[in-house]
N, C-alpha and C positions, 0 to 999 in steps of 0.2 A: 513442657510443651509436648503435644500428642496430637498425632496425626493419623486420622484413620477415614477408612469408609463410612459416608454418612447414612441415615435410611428414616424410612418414614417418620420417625420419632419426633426428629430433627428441624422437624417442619418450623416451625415456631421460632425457632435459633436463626435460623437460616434466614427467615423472614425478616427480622431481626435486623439481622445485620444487614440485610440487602435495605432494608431502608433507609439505614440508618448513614450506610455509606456513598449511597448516590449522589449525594448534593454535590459530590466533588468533582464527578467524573463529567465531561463536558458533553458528554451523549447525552446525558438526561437533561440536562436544558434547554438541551437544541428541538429534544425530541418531547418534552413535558414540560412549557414553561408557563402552565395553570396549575403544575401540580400544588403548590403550594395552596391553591385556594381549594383542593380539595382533598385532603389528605388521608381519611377513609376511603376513598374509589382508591385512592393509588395505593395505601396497602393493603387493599385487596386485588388490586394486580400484581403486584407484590407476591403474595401468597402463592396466587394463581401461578405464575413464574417459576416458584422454588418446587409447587408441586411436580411442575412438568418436567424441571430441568432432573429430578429424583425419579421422575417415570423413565424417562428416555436418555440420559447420559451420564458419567460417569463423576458422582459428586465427590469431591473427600475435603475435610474440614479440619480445621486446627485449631483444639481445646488449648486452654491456659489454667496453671489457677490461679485464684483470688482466696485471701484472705480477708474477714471481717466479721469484728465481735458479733454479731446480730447473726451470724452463720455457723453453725457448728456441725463436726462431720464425727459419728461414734468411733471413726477409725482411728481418728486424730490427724486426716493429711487432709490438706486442704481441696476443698471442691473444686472442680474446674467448669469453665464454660466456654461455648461455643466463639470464639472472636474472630474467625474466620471462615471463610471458603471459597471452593475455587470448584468450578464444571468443567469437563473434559468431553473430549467425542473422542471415542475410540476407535481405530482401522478395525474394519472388518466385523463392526457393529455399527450401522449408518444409524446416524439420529432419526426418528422418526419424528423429529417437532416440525419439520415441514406441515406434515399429515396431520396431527396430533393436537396442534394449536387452535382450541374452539374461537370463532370471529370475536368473541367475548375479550381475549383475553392476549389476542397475539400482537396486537399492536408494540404492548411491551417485552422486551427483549434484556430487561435486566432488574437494578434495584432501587431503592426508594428513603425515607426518612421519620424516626420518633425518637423522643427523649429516655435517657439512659435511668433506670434505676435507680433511684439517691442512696449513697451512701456505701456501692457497691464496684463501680462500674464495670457492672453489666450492662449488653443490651437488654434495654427494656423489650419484655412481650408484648406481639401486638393483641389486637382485640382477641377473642376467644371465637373459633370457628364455628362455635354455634353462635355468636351474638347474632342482632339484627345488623350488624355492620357489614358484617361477611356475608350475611343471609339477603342483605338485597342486591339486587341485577345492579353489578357496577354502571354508572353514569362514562358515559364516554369523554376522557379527558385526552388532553395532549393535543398537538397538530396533526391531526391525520394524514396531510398532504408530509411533509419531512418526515412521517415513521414511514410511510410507505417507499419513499425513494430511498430513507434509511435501509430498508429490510430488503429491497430490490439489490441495491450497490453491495453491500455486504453478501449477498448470496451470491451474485455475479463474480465479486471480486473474491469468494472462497475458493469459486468453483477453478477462475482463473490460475493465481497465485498458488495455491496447497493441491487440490485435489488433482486438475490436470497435471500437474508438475510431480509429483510425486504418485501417480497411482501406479506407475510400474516399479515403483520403490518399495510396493505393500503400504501404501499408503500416511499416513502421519496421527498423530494425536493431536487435536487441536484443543487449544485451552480457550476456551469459548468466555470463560467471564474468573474475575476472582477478585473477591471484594472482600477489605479489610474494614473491623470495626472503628470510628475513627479514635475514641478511648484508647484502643491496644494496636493503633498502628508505632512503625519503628520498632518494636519488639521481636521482630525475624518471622512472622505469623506467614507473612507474604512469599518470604524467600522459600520458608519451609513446603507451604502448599508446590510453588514452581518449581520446586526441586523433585519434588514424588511425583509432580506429573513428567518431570526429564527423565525418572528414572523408568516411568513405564515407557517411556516412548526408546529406551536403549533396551531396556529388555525384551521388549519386540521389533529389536532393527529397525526401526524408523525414525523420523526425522518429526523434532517437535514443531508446533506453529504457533502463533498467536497473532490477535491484532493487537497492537499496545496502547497505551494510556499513557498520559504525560507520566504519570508518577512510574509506570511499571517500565517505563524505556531502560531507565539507568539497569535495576534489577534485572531485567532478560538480559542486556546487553554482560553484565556480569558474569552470566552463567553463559554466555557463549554465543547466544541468538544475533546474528545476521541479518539486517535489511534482506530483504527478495523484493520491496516495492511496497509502493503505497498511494492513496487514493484521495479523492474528497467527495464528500457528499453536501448539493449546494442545489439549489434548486433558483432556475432563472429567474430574479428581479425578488428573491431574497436577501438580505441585507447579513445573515448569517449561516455558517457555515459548519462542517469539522472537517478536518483531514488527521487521516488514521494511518500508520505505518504496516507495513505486516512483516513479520521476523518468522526467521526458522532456525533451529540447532539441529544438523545435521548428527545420526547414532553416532555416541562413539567419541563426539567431542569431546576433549578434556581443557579447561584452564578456561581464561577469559577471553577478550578480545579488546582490542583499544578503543577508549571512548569514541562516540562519534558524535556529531553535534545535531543536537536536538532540534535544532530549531524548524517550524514548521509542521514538529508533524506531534499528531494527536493532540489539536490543538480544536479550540471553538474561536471561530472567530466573527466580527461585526463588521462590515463596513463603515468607512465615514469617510466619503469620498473615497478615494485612490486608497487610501492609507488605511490596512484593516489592524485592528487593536483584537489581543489574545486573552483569554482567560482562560490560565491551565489550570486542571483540575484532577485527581486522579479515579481511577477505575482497576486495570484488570492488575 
């Protein structure tokens, strides 16, 4: 397993897996729930996404290897590939994806879905960036109305929860997204990436953050991370929902912390009647 900083090469990998691992996370449901019928626009948001998040903050990924007859390496150790990654915002380097995000492409704020390579499992590569795939003006998918109150509450509730609360602390590292391929999850891919982003965030004295993901609760909570609050995004005489937790591990911590119970939060949920029903999913 290898963990390092990603860079333009990457693009492709990265893609990759952001599509490939969406279908879990209950954001992209709530926020995409045509993607399905159009699956070229959405890996080409997709793309668009991994490019930006490699323009403007702090990517690092986690190779594996894989053996298989049909692959041979003149070194004799076996190849490795992309099966994760995770994006960071650094203190004292502000994201510029506010500014940054052409109207084209800012609606989405994460990743997406394609079939794995037989016989490998790898993420399959999406189309090639010169095809006509990538080459024409993506179609406008998703709810527009829910990405925008999405992208509203999310910026409101960073600015609240991390930024206000910590900027006389030097601020914090936020870990903005980290998606596992669903092939190489449970293999510590996950833990690995939120581990090197705890590590920068104690090497510059401050205090790590995240939003969490059903699946990513247990793992922060592992490594230390603390509720500070959490929120919903729901839009009046909508029938679905999400609410999202937000954690911090203050510099410095060491050990874990006692479970706490999940229920409720980074969740999608549906009304029916009084009684809303959950579909957990994971993400970061």
């Amino acid at each position: 397993m290898y963990v390092r900083l990603a860079n333009k090469a990457d693009l492709e990998a990265l893609t990759a897996v952001l599509i490939d691992a969406s279908p879990d996370d209950p954001v992209y449901p709530y926020r995409f729930p045509d993607r399905h019928l159009y699956p070229n626009e959405f890996a080409a948001l997709c793309r668009s996404k991994c490019a930006e998040y490699l323009d403007t903050s702090t990517v690092a990924v986690c190779e594996m290897e894989y053996s298989s007859s049909s692959i041979s390496s003149s070194s004799g150790r076996h190849p490795t590939c992309i099966v994760a990654f995770a994006v960071f915002d650094m203190p004292f380097t502000p994201s510029r994806r506010r500014s940054s995000v052409s109207a084209s492409n800012s609606s989405n704020n994460g990743g997406m879905a394609v079939e794995d390579n037989l016989g490998t499992g790898l993420p399959a590569e999406p189309s090639s960036p010169t095809s006509s795939t990538f080459l024409t003006t993506p179609k406008t998918i998703g709810n527009a109305t829910r990405q925008a109150a999405f992208r509203t509450t999310l910026a409101e509730q960073r600015t609240k929860l991390f930024d206000e609360r910590y900027r006389s602390l030097g601020g914090h590292v936020f870990l903005k997204l980290l998606m596992t391929h669903p092939l190489w999850r449970g293999r510590g891919a996950g833990t690995a990436l939120a581990k090197w982003g705890v590590e920068r965030a104690r090497e510059l004295g401050v205090h790590a953050t995240v939003f969490a993901s059903p699946m990513g609760l247990r793992l922060y909570r592992k490594l230390g991370f603390r509720e500070v609050g959490s929120f919903r995004v729901e839009l009046e005489g909508d029938g679905e929902f999400v609410e999202i937790p937000a954690l911090a591990l203050a510099p410095g911590y060491v050990g874990g912390m006692r479970e706490a119970d999940a229920e409720g939060l980074g969740r999608l949920g549906r009304r029916v009647g009084e009684t809303p029903l959950y579909a957990e999913g994971a993400v970061w």
